[in-house]
N, CA, C and O atoms as CSV, one atom per row, in Angstrom:
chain,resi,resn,atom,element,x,y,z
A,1,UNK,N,N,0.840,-1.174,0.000
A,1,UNK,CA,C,0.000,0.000,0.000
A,1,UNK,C,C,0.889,1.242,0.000
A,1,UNK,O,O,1.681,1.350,0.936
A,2,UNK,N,N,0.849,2.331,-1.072
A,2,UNK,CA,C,1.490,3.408,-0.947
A,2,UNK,C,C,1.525,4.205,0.429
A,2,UNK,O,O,0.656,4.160,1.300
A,3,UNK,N,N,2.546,4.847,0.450
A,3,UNK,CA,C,2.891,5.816,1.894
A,3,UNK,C,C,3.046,7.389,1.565
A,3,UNK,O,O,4.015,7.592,0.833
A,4,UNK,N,N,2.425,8.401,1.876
A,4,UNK,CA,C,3.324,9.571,1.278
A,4,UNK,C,C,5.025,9.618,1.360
A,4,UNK,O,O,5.529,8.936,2.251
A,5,UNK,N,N,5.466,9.996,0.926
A,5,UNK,CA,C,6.781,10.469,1.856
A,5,UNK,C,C,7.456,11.277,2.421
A,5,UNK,O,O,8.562,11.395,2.947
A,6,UNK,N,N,6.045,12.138,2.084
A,6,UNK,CA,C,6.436,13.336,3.465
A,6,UNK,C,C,5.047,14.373,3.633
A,6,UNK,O,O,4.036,14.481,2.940
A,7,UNK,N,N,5.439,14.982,4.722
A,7,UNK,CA,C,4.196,15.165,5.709
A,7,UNK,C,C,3.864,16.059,4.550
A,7,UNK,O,O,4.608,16.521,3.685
A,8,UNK,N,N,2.246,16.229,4.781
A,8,UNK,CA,C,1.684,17.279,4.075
A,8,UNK,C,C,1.569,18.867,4.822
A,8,UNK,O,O,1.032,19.054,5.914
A,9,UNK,N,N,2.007,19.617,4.230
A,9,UNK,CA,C,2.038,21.110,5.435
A,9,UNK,C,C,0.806,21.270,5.979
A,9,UNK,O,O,-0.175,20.596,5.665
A,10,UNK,N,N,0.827,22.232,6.869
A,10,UNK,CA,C,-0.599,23.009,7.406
A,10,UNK,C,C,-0.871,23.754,5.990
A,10,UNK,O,O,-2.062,23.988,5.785
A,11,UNK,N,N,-0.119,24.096,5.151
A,11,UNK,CA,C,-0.669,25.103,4.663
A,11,UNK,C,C,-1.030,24.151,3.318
A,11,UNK,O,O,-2.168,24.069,2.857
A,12,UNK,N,N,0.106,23.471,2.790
A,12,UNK,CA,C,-0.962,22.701,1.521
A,12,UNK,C,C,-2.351,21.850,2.173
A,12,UNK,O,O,-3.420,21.923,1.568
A,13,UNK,N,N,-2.286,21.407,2.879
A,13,UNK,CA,C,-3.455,21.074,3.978
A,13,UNK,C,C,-4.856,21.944,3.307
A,13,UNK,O,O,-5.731,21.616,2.506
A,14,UNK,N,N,-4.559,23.220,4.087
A,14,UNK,CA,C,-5.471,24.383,4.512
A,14,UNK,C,C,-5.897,24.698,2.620
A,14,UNK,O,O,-7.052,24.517,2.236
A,15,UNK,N,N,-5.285,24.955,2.081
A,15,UNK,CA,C,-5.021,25.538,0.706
A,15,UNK,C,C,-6.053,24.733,-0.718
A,15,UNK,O,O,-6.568,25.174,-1.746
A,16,UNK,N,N,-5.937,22.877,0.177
A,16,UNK,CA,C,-6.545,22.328,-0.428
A,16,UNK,C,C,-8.073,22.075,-0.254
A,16,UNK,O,O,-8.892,21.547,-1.006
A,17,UNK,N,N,-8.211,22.756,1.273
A,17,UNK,CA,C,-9.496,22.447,2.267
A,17,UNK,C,C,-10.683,23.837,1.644
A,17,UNK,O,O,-11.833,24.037,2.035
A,18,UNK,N,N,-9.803,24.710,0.453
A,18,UNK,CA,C,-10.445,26.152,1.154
A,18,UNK,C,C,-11.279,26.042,0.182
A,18,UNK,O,O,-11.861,27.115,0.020
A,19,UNK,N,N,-11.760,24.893,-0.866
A,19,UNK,CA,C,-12.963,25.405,-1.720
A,19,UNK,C,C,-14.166,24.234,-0.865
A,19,UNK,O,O,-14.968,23.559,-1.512
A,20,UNK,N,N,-14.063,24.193,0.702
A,20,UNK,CA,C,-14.781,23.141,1.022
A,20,UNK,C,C,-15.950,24.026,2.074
A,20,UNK,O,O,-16.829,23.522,2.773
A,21,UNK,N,N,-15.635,25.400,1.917
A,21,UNK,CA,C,-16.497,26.398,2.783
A,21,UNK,C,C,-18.289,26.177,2.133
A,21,UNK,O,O,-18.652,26.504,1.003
A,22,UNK,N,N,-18.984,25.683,2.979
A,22,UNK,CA,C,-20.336,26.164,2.095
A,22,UNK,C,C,-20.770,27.854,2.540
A,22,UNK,O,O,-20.696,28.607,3.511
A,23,UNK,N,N,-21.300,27.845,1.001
A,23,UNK,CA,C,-21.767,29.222,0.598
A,23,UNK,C,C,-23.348,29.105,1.047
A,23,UNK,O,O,-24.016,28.093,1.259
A,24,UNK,N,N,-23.761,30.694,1.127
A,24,UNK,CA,C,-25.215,31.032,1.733
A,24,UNK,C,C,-26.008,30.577,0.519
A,24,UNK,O,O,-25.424,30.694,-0.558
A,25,UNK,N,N,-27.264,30.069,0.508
A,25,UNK,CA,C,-28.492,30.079,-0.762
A,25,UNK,C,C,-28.732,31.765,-0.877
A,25,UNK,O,O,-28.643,32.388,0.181
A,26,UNK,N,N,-28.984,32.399,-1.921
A,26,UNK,CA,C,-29.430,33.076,-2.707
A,26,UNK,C,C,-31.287,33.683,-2.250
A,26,UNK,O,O,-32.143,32.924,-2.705
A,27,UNK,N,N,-31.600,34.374,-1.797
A,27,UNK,CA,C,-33.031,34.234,-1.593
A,27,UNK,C,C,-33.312,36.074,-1.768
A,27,UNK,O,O,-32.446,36.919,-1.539
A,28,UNK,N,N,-34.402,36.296,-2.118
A,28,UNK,CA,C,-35.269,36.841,-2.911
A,28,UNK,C,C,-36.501,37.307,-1.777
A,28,UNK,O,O,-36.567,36.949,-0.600
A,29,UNK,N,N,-37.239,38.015,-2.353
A,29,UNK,CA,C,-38.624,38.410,-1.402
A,29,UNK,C,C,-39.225,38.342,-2.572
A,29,UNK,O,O,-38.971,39.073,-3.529
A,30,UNK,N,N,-40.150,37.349,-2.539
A,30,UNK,CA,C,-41.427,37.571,-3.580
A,30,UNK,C,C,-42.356,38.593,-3.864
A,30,UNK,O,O,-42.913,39.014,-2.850
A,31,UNK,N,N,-42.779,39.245,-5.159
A,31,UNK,CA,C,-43.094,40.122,-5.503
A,31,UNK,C,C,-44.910,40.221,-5.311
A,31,UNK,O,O,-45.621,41.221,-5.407
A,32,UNK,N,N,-45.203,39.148,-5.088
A,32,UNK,CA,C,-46.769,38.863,-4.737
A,32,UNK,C,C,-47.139,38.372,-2.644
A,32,UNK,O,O,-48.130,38.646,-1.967
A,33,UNK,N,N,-46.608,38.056,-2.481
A,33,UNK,CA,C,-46.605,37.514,-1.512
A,33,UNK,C,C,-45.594,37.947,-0.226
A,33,UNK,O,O,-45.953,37.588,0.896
A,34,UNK,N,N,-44.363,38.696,-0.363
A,34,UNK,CA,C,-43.825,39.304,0.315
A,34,UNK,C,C,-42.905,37.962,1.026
A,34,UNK,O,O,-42.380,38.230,2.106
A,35,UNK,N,N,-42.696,36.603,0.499
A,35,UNK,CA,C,-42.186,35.765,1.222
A,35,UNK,C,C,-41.221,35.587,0.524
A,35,UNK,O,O,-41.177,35.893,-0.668
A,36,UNK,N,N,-39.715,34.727,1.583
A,36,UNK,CA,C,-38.550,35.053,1.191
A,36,UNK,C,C,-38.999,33.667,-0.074
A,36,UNK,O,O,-39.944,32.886,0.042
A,37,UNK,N,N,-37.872,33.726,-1.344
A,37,UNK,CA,C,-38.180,32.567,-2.131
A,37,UNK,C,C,-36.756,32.321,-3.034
A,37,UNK,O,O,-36.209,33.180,-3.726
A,38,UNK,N,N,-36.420,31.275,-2.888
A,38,UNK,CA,C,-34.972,31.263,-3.919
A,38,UNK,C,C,-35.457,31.414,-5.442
A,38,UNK,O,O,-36.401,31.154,-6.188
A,39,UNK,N,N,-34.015,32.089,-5.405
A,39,UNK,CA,C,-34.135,32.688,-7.266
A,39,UNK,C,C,-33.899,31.336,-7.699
A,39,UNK,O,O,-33.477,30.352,-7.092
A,40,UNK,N,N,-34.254,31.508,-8.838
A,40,UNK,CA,C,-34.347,30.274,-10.546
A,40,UNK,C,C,-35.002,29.677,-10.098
A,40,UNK,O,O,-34.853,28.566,-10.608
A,41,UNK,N,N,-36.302,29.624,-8.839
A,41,UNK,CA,C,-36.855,28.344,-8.627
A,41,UNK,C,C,-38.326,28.909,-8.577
A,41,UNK,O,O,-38.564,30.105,-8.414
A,42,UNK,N,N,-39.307,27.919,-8.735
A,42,UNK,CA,C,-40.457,27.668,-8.727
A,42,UNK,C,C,-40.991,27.910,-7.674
A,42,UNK,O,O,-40.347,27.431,-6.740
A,43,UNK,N,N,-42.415,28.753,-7.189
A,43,UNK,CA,C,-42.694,28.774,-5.395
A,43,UNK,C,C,-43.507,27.391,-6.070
A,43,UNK,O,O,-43.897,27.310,-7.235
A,44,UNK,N,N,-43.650,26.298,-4.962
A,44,UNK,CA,C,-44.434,25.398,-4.820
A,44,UNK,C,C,-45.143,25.532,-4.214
A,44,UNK,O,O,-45.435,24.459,-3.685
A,45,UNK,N,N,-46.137,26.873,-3.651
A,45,UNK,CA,C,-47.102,27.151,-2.392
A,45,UNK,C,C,-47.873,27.293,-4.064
A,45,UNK,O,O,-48.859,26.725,-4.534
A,46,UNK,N,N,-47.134,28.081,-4.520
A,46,UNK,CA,C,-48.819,28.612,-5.882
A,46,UNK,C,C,-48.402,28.302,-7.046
A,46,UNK,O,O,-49.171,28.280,-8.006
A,47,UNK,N,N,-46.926,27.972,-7.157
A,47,UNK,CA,C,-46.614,27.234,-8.481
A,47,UNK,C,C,-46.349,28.178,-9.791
A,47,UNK,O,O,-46.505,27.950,-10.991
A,48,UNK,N,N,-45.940,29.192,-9.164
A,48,UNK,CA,C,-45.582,30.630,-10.255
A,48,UNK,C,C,-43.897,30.790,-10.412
A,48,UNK,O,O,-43.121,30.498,-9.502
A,49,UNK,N,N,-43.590,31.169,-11.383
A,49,UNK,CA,C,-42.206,31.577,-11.752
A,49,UNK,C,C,-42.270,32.427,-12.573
A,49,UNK,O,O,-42.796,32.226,-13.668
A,50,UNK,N,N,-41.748,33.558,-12.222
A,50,UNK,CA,C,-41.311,35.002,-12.878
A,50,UNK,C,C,-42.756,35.456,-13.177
A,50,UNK,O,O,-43.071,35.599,-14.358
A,51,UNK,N,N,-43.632,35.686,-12.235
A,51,UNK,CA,C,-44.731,36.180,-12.405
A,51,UNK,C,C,-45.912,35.115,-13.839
A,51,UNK,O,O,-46.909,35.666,-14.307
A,52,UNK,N,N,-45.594,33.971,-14.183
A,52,UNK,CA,C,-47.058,33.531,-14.647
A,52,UNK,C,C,-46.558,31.728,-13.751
A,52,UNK,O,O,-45.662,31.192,-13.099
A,53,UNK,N,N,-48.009,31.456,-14.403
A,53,UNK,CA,C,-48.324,30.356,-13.523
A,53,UNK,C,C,-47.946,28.953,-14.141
A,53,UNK,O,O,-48.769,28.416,-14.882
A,54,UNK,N,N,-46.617,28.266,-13.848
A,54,UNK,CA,C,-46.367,27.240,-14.516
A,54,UNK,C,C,-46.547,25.780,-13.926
A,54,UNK,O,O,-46.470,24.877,-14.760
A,55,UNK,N,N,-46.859,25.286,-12.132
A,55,UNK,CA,C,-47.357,24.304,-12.103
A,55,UNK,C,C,-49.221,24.663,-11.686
A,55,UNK,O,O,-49.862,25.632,-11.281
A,56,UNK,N,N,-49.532,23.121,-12.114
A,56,UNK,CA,C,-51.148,23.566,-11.300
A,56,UNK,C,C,-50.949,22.757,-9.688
A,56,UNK,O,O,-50.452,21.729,-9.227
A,57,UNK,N,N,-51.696,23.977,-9.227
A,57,UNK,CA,C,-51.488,23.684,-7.416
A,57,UNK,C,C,-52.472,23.035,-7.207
A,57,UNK,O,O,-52.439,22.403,-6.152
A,58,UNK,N,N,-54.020,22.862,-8.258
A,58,UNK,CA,C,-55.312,22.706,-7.796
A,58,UNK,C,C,-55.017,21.062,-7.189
A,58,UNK,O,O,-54.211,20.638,-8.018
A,59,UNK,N,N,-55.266,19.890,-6.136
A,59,UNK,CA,C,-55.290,19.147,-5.793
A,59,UNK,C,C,-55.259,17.924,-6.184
A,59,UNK,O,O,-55.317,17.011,-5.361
């Protein structure tokens, strides 16, 4: 089984760790409803995107 052969630094360590931060979601205040809502997405309460109505909510 391979071994390194030598220690890995703190800093190549750290350097390799740093695209492992999670980032905040993106959110929006809806223009009908005043509720927070992520952008590019669909509300699933009424099924509207970018102001017209693309799923049906009816039951």
């Amino acid at each position: 089984m391979p071994v390194p052969k030598k220690k890995t630094s703190k800093s190549k360590r750290d350097m390799r760790r740093s695209h492992h931060a999670l980032t905040a979601t993106n959110w929006a205040e809806d223009k009908t409803t005043g509720e927070a809502v992520r952008r590019h997405h669909v509300d699933l309460k009424t099924g509207m995107y970018r102001g017209r109505q693309v799923l049906d909510t009816q039951g």
